[in-house]
C-alpha positions in Angstrom: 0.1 3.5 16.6 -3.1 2.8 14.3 -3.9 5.0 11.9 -7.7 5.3 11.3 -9.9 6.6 8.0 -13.1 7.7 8.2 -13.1 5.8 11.0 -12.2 2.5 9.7 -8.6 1.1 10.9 -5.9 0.7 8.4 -3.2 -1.9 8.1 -0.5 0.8 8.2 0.8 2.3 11.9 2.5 5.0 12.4 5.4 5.9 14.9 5.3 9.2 16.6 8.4 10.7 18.1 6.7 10.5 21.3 3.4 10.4 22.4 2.0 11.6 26.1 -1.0 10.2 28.1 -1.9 8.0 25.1 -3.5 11.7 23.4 -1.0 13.8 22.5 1.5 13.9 19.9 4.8 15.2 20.0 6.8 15.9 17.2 10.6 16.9 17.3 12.4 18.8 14.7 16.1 20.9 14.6 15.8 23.2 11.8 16.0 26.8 11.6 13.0 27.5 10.5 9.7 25.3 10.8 8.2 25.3 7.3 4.5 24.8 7.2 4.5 21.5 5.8 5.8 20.5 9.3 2.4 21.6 10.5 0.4 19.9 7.8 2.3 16.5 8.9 1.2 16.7 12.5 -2.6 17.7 11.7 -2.6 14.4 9.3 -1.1 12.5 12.3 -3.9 13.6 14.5 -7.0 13.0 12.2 -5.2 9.8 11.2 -4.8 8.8 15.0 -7.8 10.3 16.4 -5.8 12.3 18.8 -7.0 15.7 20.0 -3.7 17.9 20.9 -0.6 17.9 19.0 2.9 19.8 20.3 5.5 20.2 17.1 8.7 21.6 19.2 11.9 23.2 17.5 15.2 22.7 18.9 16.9 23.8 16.1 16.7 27.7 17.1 18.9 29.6 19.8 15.5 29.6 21.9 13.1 26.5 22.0 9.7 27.6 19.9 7.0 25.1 19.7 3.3 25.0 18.1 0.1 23.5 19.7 -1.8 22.0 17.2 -5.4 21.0 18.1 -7.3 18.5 15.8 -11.0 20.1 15.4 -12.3 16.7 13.6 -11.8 14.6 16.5 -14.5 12.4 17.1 -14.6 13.3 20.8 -14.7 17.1 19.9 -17.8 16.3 17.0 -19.9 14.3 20.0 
């Protein structure tokens, strides 16, 4: 994926875990605990990709959790 700043493209890429309907994000863990850093990750990933929704799932607990993470400085949310 291309990674953007301040809206110019970057010469880096980036390669999400998966990514739906070319605007979301998914990122899979397995840990016990999801510590807030994993959070922090995906709302980088989403300002640096432009995308709106993010989904950070955990498998790593007896019950699936997961976290929407929406990315208020999207350029199609600032219009």
């Amino acid at each position: 994926m291309e990674l953007y700043y301040n809206n110019q493209k970057l010469k880096k890429h980036y390669r999400a875990d998966f990514v739906c309907y070319d605007t979301i994000i998914l990122e899979i863990k397995g840990v016990s605990q999801i510590p807030i850093a994993f959070y922090a990750q995906l709302k980088n990933y989403l300002r640096c990709t432009n995308m709106e929704l993010g989904m950070l799932i955990n498998f790593g607990t007896p019950s699936l959790t997961y976290k929407r993470i929406i990315n208020l400085n999207n350029s199609k949310n600032s219009d």
